[in-house]
KOLFIKOL-133214 format. One record per residue (C-alpha): residue in three letters; x, y, z. Coordinates in steps of 0.02 Angstrom, whole numbers, padded with zeros to 5 digits, always signed. Last residue first. Layout:
// KOLFIKOL-133214
ALAXYZ
...
//
This chain:
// KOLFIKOL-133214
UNK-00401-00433+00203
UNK-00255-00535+00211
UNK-00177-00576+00044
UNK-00071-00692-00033
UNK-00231-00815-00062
UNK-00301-00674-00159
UNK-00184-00623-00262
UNK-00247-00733-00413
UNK-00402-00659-00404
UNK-00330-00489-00468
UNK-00476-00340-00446
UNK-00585-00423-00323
UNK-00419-00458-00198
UNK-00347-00323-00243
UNK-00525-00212-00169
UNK-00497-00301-00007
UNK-00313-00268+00025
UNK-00325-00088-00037
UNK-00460-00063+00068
UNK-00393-00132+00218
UNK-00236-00022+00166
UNK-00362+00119+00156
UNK-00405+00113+00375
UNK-00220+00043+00424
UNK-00143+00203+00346
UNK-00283+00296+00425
UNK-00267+00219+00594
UNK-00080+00245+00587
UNK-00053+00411+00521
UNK-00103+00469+00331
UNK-00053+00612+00215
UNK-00174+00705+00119
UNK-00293+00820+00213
UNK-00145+00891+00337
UNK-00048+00889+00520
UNK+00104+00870+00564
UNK+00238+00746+00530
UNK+00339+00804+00376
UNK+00319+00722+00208
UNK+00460+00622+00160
UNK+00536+00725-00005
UNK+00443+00846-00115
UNK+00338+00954-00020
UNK+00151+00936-00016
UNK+00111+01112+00069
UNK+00138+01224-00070
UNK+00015+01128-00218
UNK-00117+01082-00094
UNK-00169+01256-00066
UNK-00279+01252+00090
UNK-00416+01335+00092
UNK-00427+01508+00182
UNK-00554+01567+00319
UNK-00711+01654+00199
UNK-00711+01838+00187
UNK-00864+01943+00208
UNK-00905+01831+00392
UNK-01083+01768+00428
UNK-01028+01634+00550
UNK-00833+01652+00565
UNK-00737+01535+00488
UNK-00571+01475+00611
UNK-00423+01569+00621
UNK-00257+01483+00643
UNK-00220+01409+00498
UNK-00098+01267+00454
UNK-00211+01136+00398
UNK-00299+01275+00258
UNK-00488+01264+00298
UNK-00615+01124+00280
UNK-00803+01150+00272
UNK-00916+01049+00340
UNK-00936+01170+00514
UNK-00864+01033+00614
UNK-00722+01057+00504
UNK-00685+01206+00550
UNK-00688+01194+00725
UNK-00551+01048+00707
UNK-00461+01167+00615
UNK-00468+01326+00755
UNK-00412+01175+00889
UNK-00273+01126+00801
UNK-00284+00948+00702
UNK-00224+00779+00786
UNK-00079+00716+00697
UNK-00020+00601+00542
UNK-00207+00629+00478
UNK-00338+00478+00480
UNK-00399+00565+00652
UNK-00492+00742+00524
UNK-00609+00598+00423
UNK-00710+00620+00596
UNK-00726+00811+00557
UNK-00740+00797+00396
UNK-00877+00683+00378
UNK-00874+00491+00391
UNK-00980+00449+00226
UNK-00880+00566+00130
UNK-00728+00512+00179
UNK-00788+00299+00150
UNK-00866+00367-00036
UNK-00695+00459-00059
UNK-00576+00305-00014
UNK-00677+00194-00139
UNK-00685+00305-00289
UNK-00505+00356-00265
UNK-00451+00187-00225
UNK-00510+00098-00406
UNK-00382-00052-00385
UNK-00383-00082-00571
UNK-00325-00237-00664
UNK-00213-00227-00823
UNK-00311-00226-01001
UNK-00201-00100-01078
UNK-00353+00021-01118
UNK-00475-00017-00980
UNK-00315+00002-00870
UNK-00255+00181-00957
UNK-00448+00231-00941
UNK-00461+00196-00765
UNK-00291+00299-00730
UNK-00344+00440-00846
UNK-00528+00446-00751
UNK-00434+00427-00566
UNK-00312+00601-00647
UNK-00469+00686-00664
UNK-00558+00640-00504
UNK-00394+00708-00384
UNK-00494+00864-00343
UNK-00604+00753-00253
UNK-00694+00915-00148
UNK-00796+00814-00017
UNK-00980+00881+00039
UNK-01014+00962+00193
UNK-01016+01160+00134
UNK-00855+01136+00046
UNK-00723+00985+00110
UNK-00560+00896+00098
UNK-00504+00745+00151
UNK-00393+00712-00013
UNK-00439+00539-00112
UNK-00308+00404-00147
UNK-00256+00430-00302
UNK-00303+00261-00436
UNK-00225+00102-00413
UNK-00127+00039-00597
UNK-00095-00172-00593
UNK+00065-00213-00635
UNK+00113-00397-00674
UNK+00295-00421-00677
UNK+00400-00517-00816
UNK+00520-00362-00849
UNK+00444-00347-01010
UNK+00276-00342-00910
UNK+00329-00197-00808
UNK+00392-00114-00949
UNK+00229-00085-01037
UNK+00117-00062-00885
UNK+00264+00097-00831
UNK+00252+00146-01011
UNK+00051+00163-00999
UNK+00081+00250-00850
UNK+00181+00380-00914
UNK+00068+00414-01074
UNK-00076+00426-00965
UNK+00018+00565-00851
UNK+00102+00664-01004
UNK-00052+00687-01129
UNK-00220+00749-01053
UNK-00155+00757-00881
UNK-00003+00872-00915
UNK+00116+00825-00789
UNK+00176+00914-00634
UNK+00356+00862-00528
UNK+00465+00994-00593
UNK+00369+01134-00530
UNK+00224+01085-00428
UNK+00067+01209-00460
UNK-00001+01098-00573
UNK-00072+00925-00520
UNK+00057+00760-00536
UNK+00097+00788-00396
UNK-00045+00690-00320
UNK-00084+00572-00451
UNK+00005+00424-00457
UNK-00023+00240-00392
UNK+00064+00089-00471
UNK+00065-00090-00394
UNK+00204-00201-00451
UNK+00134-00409-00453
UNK+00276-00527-00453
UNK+00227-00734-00476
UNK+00335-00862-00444
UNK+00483-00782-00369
UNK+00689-00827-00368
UNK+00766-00717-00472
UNK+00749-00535-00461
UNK+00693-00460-00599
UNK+00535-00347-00534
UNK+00657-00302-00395
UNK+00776-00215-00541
UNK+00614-00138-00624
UNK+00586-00058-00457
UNK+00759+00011-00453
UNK+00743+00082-00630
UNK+00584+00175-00576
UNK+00674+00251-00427
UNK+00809+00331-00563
UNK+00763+00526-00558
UNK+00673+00535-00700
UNK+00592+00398-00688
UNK+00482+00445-00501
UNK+00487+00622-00580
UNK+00368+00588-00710
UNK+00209+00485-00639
UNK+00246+00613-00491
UNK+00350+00596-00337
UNK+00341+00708-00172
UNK+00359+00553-00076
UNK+00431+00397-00111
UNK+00345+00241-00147
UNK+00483+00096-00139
UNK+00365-00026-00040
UNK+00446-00201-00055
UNK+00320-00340-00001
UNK+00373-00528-00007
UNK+00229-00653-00027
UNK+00218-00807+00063
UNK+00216-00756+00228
UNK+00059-00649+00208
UNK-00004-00484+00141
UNK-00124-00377+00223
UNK-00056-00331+00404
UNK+00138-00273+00369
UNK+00148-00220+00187
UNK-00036-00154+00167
UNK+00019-00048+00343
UNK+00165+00027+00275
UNK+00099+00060+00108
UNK-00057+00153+00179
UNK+00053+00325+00165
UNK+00144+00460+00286
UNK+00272+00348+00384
UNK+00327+00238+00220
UNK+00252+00278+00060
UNK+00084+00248-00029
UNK+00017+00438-00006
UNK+00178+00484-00018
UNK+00206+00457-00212
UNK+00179+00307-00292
UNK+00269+00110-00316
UNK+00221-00043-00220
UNK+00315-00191-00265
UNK+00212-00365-00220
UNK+00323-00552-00225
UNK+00302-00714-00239
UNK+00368-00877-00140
UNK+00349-01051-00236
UNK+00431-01134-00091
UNK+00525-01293-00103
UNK+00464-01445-00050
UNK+00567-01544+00080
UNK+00576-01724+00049
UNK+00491-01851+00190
UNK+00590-01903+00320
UNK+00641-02071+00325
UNK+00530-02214+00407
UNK+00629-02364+00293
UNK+00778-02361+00391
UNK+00685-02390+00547
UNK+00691-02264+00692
UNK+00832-02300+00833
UNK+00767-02302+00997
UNK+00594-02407+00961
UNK+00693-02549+00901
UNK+00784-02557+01060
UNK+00643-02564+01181
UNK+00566-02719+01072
UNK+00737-02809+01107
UNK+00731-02784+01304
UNK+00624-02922+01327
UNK+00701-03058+01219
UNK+00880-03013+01304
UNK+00802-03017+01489
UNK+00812-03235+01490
UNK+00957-03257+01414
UNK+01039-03123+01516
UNK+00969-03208+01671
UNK+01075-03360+01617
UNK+01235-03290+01570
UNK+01204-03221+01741
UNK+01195-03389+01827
UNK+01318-03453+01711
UNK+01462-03341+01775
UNK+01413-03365+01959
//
């Protein structure tokens, strides 16, 4: 009995060998090495207007930028070109500009908004305080080994007899002129979000707000001409005195903007609307972005 199976053994062994190779992979089939990843990394800095819940930072951050890139919006609102040093948030982006571990960092830098008069503590004189700001903020980014690249204010939805009011042209001209200047790219929002407002009217311009206008604003805009967000009387055809505009100055707190509606801060579909823009006008504006972003 013994040597009939030694026998049948003999005979299966030769058979069964091929099965066994293909169970245990070859020493010479190893896996090939790992290759690390040459992440980078995109710091947005600004006021509200880039900021979480009230800004197109959110959105740029989430939709526009792929898994290769980090994106670290520290944009807080109410902030000027002066008060975003002062009170330290500057030295926290220079921090993330030195982190170890990145290829490439690129530090976006819009400001604008409060920078206007009329906000105590947060204004800047345009002719000499707001360019000399952001030509320190270029200057230190690159000592901290970032590249910045300046974005002009994104544009107010605002209106007078059907055509835009871009009160925030000066401070794009100091912005373009700091870049031109320093030689840093330029992501030339104002221009770009105030042709696309203009194009769409005040009344359609009205859903990129945080929430739906009242009723007397709505009618207002439908009009061409925008009226203070908080009113409740809407212009009256032929009327001595004209329904109120909005003074920008008292209704831009400093702090997270409040949900309600306005003609500067953004809900979803607007923050989703400009940080297409901001995605596709990057792209132009620092070609070696471009295979980080999504546009």
């Amino acid at each position: 009995m013994t040597r009939c199976f030694t026998s049948l053994l003999s005979l299966v062994a030769p058979l069964l060998a091929p099965l066994s190779a293909l169970a245990q992979p070859a020493a010479s089939q190893a896996a090939p090495p790992v290759q690390p990843i040459r992440a980078s990394k995109i710091i947005l800095v600004g006021d509200s207007t880039t900021a979480v819940a009230s800004g197109w930072g959110p959105s740029f951050c989430g939709y526009h930028v792929t898994s290769a890139a980090a994106c670290v919006n520290l944009a807080r609102g109410g902030r000027s070109s002066g008060s975003y040093r002062a009170e330290g948030s500057w030295d926290i982006a220079l921090a993330e500009m030195r982190t170890p571990g990145y290829s490439n960092v690129w530090v976006l830098i819009q400001f604008g908004h409060n920078d206007q008069p009329g906000k105590p503590g947060r204004s800047t004189d345009l002719a000499t305080e707001f360019p000399a700001n952001l030509r320190r903020y270029v200057a230190e980014a690159r000592a901290a080994g970032a590249q910045p690249v300046l974005v002009t204010p994104l544009v107010r939805r605002q209106f007078t007899g059907g055509r835009l009011t871009n009160d925030l042209e000066p401070w794009s001209a100091a912005a373009r002129a700091v870049a031109a200047e320093t030689g840093v790219p330029l992501v030339d929002l104002n221009a770009r979000s105030a042709a696309a407002v203009q194009a769409l009217g005040p009344a359609l311009s009205a859903s990129f707000a945080q929430v739906p206008p009242s009723p007397q604003v709505a009618a207002a805009a439908l009009t061409g001409t925008t009226i203070a967000a908080a009113t409740g009387t809407a212009p009256t055809a032929g009327a001595a005195t004209p329904a109120p505009a909005q003074d920008n100055s008292a209704v831009e707190p400093l702090g997270q903007a409040r949900v309600a509606f306005d003609y500067t801060h953004l809900g979803r579909s607007g923050a989703d609307f400009f940080a297409a823009m901001v995605a596709q006008e990057l792209a132009t504006a620092v070609p070696g972005l471009r295979r980080l972003l999504v546009p």
